[in-house]
C-alpha positions as CSV (number, residue, x, y, z in Angstrom):
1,X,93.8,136.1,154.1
2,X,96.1,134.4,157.0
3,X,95.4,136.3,160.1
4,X,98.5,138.1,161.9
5,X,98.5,135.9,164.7
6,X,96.9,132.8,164.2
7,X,95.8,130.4,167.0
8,X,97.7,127.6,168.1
9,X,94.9,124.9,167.9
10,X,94.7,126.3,164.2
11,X,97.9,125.7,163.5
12,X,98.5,123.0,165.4
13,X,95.5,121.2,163.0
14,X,97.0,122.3,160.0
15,X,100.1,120.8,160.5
16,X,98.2,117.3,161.3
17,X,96.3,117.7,158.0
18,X,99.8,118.2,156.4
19,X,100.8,114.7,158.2
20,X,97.9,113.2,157.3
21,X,97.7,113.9,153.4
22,X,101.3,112.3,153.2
23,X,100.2,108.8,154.8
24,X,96.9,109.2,152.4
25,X,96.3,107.3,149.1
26,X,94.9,110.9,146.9
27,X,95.1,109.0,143.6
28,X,94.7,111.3,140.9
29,X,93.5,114.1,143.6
30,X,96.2,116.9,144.5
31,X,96.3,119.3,147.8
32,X,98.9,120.7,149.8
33,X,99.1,124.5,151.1
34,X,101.4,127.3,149.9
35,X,104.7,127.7,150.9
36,X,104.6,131.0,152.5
37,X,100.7,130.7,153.7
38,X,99.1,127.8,155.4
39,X,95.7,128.9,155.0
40,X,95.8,128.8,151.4
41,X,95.8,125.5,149.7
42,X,95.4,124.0,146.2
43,X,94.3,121.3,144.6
44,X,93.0,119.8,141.3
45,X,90.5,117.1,141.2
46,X,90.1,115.0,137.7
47,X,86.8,114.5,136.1
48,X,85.3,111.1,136.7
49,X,85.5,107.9,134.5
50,X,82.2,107.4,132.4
51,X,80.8,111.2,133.9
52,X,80.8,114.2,131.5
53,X,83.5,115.7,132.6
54,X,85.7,112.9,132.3
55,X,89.3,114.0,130.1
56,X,89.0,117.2,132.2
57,X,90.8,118.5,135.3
58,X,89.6,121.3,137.8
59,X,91.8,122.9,140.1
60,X,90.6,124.0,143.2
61,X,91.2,126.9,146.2
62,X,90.9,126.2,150.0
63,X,90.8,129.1,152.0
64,X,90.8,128.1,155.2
65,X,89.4,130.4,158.4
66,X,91.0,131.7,161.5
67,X,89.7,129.5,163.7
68,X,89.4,126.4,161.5
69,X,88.2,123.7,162.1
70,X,85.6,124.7,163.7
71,X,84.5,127.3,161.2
72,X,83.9,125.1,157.4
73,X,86.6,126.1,155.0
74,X,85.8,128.1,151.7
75,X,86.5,126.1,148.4
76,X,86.3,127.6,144.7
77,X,86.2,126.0,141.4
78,X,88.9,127.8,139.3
79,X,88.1,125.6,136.1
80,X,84.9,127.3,134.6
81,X,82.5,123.9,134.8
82,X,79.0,123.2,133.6
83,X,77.5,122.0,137.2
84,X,74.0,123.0,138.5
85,X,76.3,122.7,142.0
86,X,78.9,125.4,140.6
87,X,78.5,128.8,139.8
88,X,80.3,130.1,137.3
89,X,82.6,132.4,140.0
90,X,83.4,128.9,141.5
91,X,81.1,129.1,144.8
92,X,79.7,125.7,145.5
93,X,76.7,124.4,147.1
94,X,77.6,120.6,149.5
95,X,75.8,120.7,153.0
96,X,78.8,119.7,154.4
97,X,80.5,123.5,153.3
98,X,77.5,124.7,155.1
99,X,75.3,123.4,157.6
100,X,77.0,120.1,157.8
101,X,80.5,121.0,158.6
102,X,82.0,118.9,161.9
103,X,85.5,119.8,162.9
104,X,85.8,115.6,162.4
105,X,86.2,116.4,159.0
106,X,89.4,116.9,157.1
107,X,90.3,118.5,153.9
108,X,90.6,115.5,152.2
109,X,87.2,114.3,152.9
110,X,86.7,117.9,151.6
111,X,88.1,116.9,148.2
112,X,86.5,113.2,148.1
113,X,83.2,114.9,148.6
114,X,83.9,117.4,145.8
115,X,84.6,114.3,143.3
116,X,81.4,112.7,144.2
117,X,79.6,115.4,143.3
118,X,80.4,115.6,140.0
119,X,79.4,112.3,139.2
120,X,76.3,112.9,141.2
121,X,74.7,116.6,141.0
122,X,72.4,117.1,143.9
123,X,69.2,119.3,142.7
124,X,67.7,119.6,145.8
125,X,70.6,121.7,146.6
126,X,70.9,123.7,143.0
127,X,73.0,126.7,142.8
128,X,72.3,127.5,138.9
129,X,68.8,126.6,138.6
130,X,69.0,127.0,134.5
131,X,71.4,123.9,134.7
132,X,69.0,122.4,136.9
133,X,66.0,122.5,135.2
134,X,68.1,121.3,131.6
135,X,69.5,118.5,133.6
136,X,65.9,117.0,134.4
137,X,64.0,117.8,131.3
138,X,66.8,117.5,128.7
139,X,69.4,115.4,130.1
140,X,70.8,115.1,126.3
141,X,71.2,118.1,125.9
142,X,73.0,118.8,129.7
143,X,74.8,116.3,129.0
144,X,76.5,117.4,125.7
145,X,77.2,120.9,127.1
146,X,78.7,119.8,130.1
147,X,81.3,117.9,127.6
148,X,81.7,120.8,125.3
149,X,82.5,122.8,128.6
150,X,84.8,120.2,129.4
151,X,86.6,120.2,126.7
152,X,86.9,123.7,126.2
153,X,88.1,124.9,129.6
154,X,89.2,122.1,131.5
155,X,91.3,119.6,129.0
156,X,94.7,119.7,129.8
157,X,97.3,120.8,127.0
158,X,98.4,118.0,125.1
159,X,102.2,117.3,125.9
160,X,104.6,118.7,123.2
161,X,106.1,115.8,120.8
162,X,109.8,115.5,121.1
163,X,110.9,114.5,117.2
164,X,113.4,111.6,117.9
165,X,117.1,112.6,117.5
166,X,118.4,112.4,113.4
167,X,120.3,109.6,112.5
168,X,124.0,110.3,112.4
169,X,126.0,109.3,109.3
170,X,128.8,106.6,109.9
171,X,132.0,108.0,110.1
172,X,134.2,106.9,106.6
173,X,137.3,107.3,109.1
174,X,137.9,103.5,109.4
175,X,137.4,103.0,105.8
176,X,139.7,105.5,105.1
177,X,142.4,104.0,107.2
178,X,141.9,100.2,105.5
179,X,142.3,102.1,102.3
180,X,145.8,103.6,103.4
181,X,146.7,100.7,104.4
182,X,146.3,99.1,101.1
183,X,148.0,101.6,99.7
184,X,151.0,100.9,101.9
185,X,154.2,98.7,100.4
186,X,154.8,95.2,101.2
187,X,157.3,94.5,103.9
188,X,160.6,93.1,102.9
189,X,160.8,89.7,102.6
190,X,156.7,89.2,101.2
191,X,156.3,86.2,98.7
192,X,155.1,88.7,96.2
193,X,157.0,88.0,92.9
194,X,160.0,90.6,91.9
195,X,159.0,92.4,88.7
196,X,161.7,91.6,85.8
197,X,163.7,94.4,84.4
198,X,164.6,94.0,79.9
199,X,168.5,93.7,80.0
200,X,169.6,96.3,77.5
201,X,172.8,95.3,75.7
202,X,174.8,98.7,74.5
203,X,176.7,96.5,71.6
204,X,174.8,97.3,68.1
205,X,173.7,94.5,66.2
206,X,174.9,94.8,62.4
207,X,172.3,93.0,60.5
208,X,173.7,92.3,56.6
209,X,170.8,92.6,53.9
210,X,171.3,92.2,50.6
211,X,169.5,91.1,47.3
212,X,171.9,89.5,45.9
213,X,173.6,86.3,47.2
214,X,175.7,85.8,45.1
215,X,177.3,88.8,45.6
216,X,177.1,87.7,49.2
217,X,178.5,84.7,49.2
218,X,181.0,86.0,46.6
219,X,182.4,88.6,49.4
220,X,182.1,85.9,52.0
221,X,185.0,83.4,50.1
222,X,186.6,86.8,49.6
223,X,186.8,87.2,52.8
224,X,188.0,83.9,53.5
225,X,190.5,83.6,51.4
226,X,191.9,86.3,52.1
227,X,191.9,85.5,56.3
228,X,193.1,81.9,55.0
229,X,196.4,83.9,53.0
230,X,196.9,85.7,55.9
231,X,196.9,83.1,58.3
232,X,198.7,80.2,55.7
233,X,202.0,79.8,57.5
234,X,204.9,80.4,55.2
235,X,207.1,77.2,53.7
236,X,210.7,78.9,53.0
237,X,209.9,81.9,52.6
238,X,207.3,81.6,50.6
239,X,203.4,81.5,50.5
240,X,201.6,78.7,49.8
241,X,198.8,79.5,47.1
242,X,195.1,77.7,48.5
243,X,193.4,78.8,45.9
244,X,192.7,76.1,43.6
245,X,191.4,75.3,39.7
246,X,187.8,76.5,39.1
247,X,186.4,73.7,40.3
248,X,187.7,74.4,43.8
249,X,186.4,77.8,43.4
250,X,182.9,76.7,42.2
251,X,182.9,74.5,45.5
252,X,184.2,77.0,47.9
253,X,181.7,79.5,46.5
254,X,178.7,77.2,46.8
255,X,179.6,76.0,50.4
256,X,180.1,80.0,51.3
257,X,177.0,80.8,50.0
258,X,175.3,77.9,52.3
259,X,177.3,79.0,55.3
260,X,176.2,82.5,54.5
261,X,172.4,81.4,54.7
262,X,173.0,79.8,57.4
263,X,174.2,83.0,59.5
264,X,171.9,85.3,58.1
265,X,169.4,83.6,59.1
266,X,171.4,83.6,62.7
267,X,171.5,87.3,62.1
268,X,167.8,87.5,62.0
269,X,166.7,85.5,65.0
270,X,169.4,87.4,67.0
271,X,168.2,90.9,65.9
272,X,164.7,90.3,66.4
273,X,165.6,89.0,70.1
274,X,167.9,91.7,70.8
275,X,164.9,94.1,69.1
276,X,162.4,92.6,71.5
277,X,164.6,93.2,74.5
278,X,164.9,96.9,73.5
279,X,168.9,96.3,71.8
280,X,170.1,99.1,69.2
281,X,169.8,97.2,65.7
282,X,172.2,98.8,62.9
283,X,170.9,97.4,59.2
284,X,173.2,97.8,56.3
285,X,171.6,97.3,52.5
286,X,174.3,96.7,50.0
């Protein structure tokens, strides 16, 4: 615990130590002091490549006395770690915490010192004899605890997978839009051909059918005879008879009945035409 006044020549070498660290190259090694008390600091030292505690990471307390430095600071282990050096309440044995401590040492020698000796455990200066003794008769066996240990208290927690963001869908929006704007009429003016409209003719089409053509052609002469008296112009008064012997009957009948095949067959062609270009077609049997 910080005292309630502290010296000035303690504080004074904190504050250097605090320089110092800045300007040093830690690596992997952490140490500063708290906020709101300068004689308690942390750290975390990792375990050594190729040693058994290598993966692992063991964070450290400095307590650090009233009239530091020339009384050696008191480190603990917080990381429980399988070390003949290391108790398990986190007291360590290193001459220089002891009987070896100059004030020409610094924290951070502190700390290198600390990473040396896990690589290297000293037991000439043995703190758990058990480990001790297991280290030098069954190094094996030493050796796969101390992992074990390792892994169990001092692996760091794995860092949470983020799942990569889901794929967002395309947007249909711009399809959409070309799609309107197919749908959208052709400007004025577009060489797009005009569609053709059926002309449909009101007149009815009276088609003449009939069985008999005689009787057809018979009605024709008829009816020419009859338009010839009434157009034959009158010679004094009178009207001139056109209708001759038999003979000029049987000729006028047999060139009437020709003419009359002739526009039936007219007759036909036009009705189908007007029939196919949706005309009203009127068809009168005798």
């Amino acid at each position: 615990m910080a005292p309630q006044q502290p010296s000035a020549m303690t504080m004074k070498r904190i504050h250097r130590e605090i320089a110092d660290l800045k300007k040093e190259d830690l690596g992997p090694i952490t140490l500063a002091p708290e906020e709101d008390n300068l004689y308690l600091w942390k750290g975390s030292i990792p375990g050594p490549e190729g040693s058994v505690y290598e993966g692992g990471v063991f964070n450290v307390e400095v307590h650090l006395p009233t009239d530091y430095p020339f009384s050696s600071p008191k480190v603990l282990f917080k990381t429980r770690i399988y070390h003949m050096n290391i108790s398990d309440s986190g007291n360590i044995c290193i001459d220089i915490l002891k009987h070896n401590w100059s004030p020409a040492l610094s924290l951070f020698k502190v700390m290198l010192s600390l990473s040396s000796l896990l690589t290297d455990p000293n037991p000439k200066d043995l703190l758990v004899p058990s480990i001790a003794t297991q280290y030098v008769k069954s190094r094996k066996v030493h050796d796969s605890t101390a992992r074990q240990w390792t892994e169990m208290y001092a692996r760091p927690p794995k860092p949470k997978s983020v799942a990569p963001p889901a794929p967002v869908a395309p947007t249909t929006s711009s399809s959409r839009v070309k799609g309107k704007r197919k749908a959208e009429p052709e400007p004025a003016g577009s060489s797009s051909r005009p569609s053709r409209t059926p002309v449909v003719s009101a007149e009815p089409v009276i088609v003449l059918d009939s069985d008999d053509e005689d009787a057809s052609a018979k009605t024709v002469a008829k009816g020419k005879r009859k338009r010839a008296e009434d157009r034959s112009p009158a010679v004094n008064g009178a009207v001139l008879d056109l209708v001759g012997d038999e003979d000029d009957v049987a000729d006028s009948t047999s060139h009437a009945s020709r003419s009359s095949r002739t526009k039936r067959r007219r007759s036909d062609r036009t009705a189908a035409v007007n029939m196919a270009e949706g005309e009203d077609v009127i068809v009168i049997e005798d």
